[in-house]
N, C-alpha and C positions, 0 to 999 in steps of 0.2 A: 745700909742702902735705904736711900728713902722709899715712902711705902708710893705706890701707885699704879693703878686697877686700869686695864688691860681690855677692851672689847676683842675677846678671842673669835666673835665670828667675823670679825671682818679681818683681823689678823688672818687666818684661815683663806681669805676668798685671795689676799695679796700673797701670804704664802705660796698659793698652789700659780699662782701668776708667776713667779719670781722660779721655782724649779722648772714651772715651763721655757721658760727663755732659756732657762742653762739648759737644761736637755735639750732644747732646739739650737744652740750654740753645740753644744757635743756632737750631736749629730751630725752638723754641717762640717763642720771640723771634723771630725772622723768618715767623714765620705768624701771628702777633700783631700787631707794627708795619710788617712788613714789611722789604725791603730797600732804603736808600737809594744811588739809582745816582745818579752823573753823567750830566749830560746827554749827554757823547761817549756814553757806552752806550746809552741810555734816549732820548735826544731830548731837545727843550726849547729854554730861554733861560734867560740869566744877565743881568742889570746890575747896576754898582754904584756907589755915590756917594762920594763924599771928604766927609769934615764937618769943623765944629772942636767942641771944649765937649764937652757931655755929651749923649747920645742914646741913650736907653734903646732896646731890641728893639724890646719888646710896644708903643710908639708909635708904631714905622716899619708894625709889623704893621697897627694901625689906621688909618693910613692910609692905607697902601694896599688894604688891605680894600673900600674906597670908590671903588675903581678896576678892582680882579680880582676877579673871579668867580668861578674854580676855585684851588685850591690852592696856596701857595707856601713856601717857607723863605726868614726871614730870619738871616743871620748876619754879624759883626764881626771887623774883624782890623785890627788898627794894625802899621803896617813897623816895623822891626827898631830903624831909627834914630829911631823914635817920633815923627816929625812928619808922615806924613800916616796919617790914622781914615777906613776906609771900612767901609759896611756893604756887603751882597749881597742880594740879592731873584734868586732862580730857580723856576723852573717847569720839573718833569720832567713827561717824557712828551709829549703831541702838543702839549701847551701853547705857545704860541708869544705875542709878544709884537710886537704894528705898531707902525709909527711913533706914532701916534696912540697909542695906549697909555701906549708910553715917554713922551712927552710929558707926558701924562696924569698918570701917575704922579710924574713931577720936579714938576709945577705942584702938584700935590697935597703934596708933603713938603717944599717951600721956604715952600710956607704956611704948613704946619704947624711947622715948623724954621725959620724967619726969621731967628734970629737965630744960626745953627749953620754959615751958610754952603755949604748944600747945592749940591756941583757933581757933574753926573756922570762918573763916575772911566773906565768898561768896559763893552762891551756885547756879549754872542755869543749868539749861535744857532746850534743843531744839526736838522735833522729828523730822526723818525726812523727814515728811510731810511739818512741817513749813520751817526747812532749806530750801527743794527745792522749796516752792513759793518763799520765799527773795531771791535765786539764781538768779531762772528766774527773778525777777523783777529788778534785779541790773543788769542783763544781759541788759533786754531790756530798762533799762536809758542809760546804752552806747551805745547802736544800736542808740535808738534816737537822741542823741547825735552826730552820726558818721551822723546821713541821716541830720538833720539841719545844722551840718559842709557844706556838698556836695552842698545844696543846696544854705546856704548864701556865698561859696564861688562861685560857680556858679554863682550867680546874679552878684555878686562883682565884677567877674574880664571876664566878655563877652564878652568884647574888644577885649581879647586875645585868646578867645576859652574858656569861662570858665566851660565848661563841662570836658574837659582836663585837665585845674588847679586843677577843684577842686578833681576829680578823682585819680591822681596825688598826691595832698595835704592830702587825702585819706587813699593812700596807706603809706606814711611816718607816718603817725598816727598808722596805726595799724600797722608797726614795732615799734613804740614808745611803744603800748602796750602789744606786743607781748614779747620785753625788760626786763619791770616792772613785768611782770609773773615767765619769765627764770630767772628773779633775784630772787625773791623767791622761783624756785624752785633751784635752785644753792645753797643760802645760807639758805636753811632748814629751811626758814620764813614760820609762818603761815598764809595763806591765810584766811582773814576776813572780815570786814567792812572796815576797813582804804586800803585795797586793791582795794575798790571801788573808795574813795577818792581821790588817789592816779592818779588811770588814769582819770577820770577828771580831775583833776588839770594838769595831764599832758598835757591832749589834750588841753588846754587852754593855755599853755606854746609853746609847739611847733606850735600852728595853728597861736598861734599871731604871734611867728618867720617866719614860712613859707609866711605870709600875709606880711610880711614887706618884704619880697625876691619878691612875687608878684607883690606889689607895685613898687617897684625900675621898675622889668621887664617892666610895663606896661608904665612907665616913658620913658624911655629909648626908649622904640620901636616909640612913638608918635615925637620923635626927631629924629630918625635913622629908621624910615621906611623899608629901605631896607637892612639892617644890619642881617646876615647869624643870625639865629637864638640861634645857639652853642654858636659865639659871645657873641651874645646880652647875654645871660642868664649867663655866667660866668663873664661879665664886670659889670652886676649887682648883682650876688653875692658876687663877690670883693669887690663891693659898699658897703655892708650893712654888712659884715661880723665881723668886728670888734664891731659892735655895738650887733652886735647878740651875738658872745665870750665874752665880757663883763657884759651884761645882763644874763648870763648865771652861766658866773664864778662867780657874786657877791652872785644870787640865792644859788648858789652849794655850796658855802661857809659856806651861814646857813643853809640849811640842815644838810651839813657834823658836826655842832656845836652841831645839835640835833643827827645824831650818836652817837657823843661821847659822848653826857650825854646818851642817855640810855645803850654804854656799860659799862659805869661808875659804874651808878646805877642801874643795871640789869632791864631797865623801858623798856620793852616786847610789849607793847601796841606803844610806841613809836619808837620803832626799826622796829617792820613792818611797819612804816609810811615810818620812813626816810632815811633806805636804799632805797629799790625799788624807793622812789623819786628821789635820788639821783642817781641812774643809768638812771632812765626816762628824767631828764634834762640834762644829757650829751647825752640822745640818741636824744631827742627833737630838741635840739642844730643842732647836725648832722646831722638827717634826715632832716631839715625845708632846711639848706644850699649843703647838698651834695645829697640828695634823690630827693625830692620835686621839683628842680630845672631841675637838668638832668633827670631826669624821665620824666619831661614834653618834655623835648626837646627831647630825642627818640621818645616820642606818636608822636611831630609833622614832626619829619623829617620822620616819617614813611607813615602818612597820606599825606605827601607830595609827598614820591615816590609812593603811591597807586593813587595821583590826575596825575600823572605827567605819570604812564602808560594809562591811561584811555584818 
């Protein structure tokens, strides 16, 4: 890759412009249509049925319409190996689904589906008592998660202030996650387990990024001591940045491979994985080299003019 040097504080001022609009996009968008959870979150029921032939949505929607009363989504996805088509019928929230219902509903879409071979494939239900213990407990794996960051990045890099680093390191994390959310609420993904999955893997992505920007930095200063600190921190992001854009692009690549199969084969379970991933590691990328780095350096040229009035 050819070589060439990067002004990271202005990069920095368009960065934080550029997550602004998308979380102001998410926002509005998510107070608009709202946000769609999984039932493990939210509560509910799910079933689904195996077909063959052709089965349009808006047909399953009408009829079961003639059966549910409050609100549902339907959606499609055929296996990888393409021989069994099922659709999904869920209901978030308190909605719940009896026996009789289910019932109701299969006798209602084999009529209507006769000759489509309507079997049904899967059935669960959540309350939402259990939904919200697994919330909170996914909740607080990533709190956990964000306080062990803080602190082994603090141990790590004390040279340099590592309460600031990691603080710093911190904050680019939870733009990273905050990304992976407004991506699914943007593109009408439903938020579930693999939503979980997702920001961990992320934060493991960007924190090792940001640690190798660390590293450079703490390199650098032990040779150039007295080296303006804005300096120092964009001549080693310079440093390290093409190795960062590489490690990133190859990552983005396969993800972007598992996009396209599940929009291929309507694989539902897989597309909330690997969008939201694949917005997470271009934001990881970014925040590790254009956040993380100049963010630390306004903390310190701040506490420098608050040591230097005193």
């Amino acid at each position: 890759m050819r070589n060439f040097t990067l002004n990271t504080n202005k990069i920095f001022k368009r960065a934080l412009i550029c997550y602004a609009v998308i979380f102001l996009a998410g926002i509005l968008c998510a107070v608009i249509f709202g946000v769609n959870f999984d039932i493990n979150f939210k509560g509910g029921a799910k079933v689904s049925y195996s077909y063959s032939g052709d089965v349009e949505t808006a047909d399953v929607e009408e009829a079961v319409k003639g059966v549910i009363d409050s609100s549902f989504n339907v959606s499609k996805s055929t296996a990888l190996a393409g021989d069994t088509k099922t659709f999904e019928i869920s209901l978030v929230g308190r909605n719940s689904l009896s026996a009789e219902k289910q019932e109701a509903i299969t006798s209602a879409l084999t009529e209507k589906f006769a000759d489509n071979k309507i079997e049904l494939y899967n059935s669960n239900s959540v309350s939402p008592t259990i939904a919200g213990t697994f919330f909170a407990k996914s909740i607080v794996a990533v709190l956990i998660t964000a306080v062990l960051v803080v602190i082994y990045v603090g141990i790590r890099f004390r040279k340099i202030g590592g309460v600031s680093a990691a603080i710093t390191a911190l904050c680019a994390l939870i733009l990273d996650m905050l990304i992976t959310f407004f991506t699914c609420v943007l593109f009408r993904l439903q938020i579930d387990s693999n939503y979980i999955a997702v920001v961990l893997t992320i934060l493991g992505y960007s924190l090792n990024d940001t640690i190798v920007v660390y590293d450079r930095i703490r390199e650098n200063e032990r040779f150039e001591p007295d080296a303006e600190i804005g300096d120092l921190v964009n001549k080693s992001i310079n440093a390290v940045k093409t190795r960062n854009f590489v490690t990133t692009l190859t990552t983005f690549l396969a993800v972007m491979t598992i996009v396209v199969v599940s929009e291929l084969f309507g694989l539902t379970s897989l597309r909330t994985f690997a969008i939201p991933m694949a917005f997470g590691l271009v934001s990881g990328c970014i925040s590790s080299l254009f956040i993380a780095g100049p963010l630390w350096v306004v903390w310190k040229r701040h506490r420098a003019k608050k040591a230097a009035k005193k």
